[in-house]
C-alpha positions in Angstrom: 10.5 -10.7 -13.6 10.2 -9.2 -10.2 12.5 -7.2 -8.3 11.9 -6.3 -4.6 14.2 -3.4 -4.4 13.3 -2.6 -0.3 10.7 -3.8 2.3 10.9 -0.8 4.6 9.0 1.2 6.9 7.7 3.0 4.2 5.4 4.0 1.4 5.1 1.6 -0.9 5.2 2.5 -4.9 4.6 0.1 -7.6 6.6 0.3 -10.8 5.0 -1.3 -13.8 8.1 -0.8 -16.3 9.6 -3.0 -19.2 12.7 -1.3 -19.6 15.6 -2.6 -17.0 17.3 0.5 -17.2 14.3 2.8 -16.1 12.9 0.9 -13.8 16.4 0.6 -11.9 16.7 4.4 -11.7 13.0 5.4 -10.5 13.5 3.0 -8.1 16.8 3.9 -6.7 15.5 7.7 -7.2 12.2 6.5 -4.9 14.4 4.6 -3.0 16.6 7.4 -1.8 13.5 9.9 -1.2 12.6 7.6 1.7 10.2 5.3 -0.9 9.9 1.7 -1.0 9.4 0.6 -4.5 8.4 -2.6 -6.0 9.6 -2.7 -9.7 7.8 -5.2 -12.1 8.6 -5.9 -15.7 5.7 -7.4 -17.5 1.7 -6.4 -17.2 0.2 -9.4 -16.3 3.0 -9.9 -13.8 2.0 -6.0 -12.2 -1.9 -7.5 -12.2 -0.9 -10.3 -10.0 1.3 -8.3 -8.0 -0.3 -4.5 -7.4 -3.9 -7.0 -6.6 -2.2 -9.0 -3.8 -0.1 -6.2 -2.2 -1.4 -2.9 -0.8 0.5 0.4 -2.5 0.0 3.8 -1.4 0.9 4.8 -5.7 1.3 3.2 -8.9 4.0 4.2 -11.5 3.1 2.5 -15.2 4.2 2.7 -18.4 2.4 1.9 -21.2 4.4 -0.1 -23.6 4.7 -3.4 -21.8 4.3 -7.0 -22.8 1.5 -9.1 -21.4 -0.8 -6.7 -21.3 -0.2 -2.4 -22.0 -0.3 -0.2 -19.8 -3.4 1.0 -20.7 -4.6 -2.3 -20.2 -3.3 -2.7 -16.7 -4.8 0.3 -15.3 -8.5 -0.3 -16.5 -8.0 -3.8 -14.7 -6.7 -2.1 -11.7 -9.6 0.6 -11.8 -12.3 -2.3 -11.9 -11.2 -3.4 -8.1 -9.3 -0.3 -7.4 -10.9 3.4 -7.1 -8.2 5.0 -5.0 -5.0 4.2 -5.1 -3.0 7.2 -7.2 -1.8 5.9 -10.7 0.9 8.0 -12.7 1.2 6.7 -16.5 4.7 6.8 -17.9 4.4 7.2 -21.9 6.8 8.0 -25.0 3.5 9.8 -26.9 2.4 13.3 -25.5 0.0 14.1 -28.0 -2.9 15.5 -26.1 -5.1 12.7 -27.7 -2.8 10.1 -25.7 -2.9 11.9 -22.3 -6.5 12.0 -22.8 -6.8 7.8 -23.4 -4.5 7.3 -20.2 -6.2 9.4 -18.1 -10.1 7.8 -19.5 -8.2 4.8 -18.7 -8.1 5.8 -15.1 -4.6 7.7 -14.6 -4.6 10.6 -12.8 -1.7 12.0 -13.6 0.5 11.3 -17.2 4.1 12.1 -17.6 6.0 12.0 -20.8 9.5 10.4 -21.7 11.9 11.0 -21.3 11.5 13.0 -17.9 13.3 14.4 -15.0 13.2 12.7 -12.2 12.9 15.7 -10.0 9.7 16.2 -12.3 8.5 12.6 -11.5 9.2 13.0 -7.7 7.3 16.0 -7.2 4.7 14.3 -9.5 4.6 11.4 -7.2 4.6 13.7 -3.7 1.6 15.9 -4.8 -0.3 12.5 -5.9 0.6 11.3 -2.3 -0.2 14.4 -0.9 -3.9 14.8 -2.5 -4.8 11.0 -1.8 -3.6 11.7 1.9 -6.4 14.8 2.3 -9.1 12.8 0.6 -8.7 9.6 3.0 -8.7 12.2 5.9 -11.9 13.5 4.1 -13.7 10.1 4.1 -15.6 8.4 6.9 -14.1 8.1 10.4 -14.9 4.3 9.8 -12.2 1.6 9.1 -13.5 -1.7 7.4 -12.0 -4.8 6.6 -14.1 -7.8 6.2 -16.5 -8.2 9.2 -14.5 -6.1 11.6 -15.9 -1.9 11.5 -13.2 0.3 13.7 -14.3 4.0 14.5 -11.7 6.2 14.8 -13.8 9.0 16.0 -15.9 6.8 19.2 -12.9 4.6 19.5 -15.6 1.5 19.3 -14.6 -1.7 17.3 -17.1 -4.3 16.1 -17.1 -7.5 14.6 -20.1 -9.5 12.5 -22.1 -6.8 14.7 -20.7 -7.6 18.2 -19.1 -4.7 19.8 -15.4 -5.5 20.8 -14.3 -3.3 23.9 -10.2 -3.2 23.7 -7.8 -1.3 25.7 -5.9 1.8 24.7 -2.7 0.2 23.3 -4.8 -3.1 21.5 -7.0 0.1 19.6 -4.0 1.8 18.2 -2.4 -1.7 17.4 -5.7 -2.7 15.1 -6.0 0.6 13.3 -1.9 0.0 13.2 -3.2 -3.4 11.4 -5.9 -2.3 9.7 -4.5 0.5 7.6 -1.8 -1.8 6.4 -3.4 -4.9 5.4 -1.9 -7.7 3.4 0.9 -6.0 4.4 3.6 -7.4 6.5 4.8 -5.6 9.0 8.0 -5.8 11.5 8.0 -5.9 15.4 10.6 -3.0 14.7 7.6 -1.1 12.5 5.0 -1.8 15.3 6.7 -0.8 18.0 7.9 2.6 16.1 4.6 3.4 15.2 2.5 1.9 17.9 4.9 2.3 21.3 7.4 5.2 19.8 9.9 3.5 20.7 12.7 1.5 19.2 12.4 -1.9 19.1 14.5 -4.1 21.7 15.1 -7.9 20.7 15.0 -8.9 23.8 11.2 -7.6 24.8 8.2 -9.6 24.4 5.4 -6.9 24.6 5.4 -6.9 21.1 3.7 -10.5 20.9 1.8 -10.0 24.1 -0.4 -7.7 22.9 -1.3 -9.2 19.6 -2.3 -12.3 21.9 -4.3 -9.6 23.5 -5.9 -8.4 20.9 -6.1 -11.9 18.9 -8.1 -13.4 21.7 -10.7 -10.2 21.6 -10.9 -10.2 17.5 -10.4 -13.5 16.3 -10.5 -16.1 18.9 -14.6 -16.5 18.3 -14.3 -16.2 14.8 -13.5 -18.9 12.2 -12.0 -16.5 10.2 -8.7 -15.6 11.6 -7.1 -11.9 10.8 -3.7 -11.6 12.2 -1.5 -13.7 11.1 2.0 -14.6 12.2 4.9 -15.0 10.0 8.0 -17.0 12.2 10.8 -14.8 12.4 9.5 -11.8 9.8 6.6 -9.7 11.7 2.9 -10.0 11.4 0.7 -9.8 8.5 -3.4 -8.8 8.7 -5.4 -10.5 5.9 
């Protein structure tokens, strides 16, 4: 069973937890810190999902049907390096910290738990995954297409791309959020700083901007459009 608790504006956390009860409380607790969270009750369920969606963390417990916990996160780890994973277990023997954190965790919190604990678990994970991406290359990749934050140059299968100010921050807007729908609300927040007026088009004319410059001699198309919803980059 999945249970999309909110699709906002917001970081995305994964909940990997078998027990209804739980997993309705961290994710009203995430919910009301300004998280959205995804809750998901079965492992191979959490596979499917936490592969086909971006998350900026992973909560997962390891006693869950279809496959454990333990499971899950070495399956995640083979595809996965970065994303922050916090393992939720009943056993705090130091021998089972060790297992989930071999497993690929980086953090391990024992039932049952605060949930002040768990958020401040959760913000530092956040917080030391945010310095290390600003620690890594100034480059942005995703597929064929290279963007350089530092000389503002864009390239696809090796052919440089010149775009205007507006359609750069719009593809980095794209690119650090891919598979990831997003609103004309959340793009113009983030790309115009402004709020978002149904009535305005300049929303869709510069994707057809930038569409033109990124995709139109491509056969493989990037930006996608879903009627009504937003636009999604995959």
């Amino acid at each position: 069973m999945i249970q999309l608790t909110t699709f906002a504006d917001m970081l995305k956390i994964g909940i990997a937890e078998d027990d209804f009860k739980i997993a309705s409380l961290l994710s009203e607790a995430l919910t009301e810190n300004g998280y959205s969270a995804v809750t998901v009750n079965d492992g191979l369920d959490a596979l499917g999902v936490f592969r086909e969606s971006a998350f900026n963390l992973l909560i997962i417990d390891i006693m869950l049907p279809g496959i454990n916990g333990l499971q899950l996160c070495k399956e995640i780890r083979k595809k996965d390096s970065s994303t922050p994973i916090l393992m939720l277990t009943a056993m705090g023997t130091v021998d089972d910290k060790v297992t989930g954190l071999e497993a690929g965790a980086d953090d391990y919190l024992v039932k049952p738990f605060h949930l002040k604990e768990l958020l401040a678990r959760v913000s530092a994970l956040l917080r030391r995954q945010n310095i290390e991406e600003k620690q890594q290359s100034y480059e942005l990749v995703y597929e064929d297409l290279v963007l350089n934050t530092y000389s503002k140059e864009v390239w696809r299968s090796g052919k440089l791309i010149n775009l205007s100010a507006k359609e750069f921050v719009l593809l980095e807007l794209f690119m650090r959020n891919p598979n990831r729908l997003l609103s004309r609300q959340f793009i113009a927040e983030q790309a115009w700083e402004i709020n978002f007026e149904t009535g305005t088009n300049v929303i869709d004319v510069y994707i057809n901007f930038l569409r033109k410059k990124i995709d139109k001699d491509f056969d493989r198309k990037l930006i996608h459009t879903k009627i009504n919803m937003g636009y999604i980059f995959k």
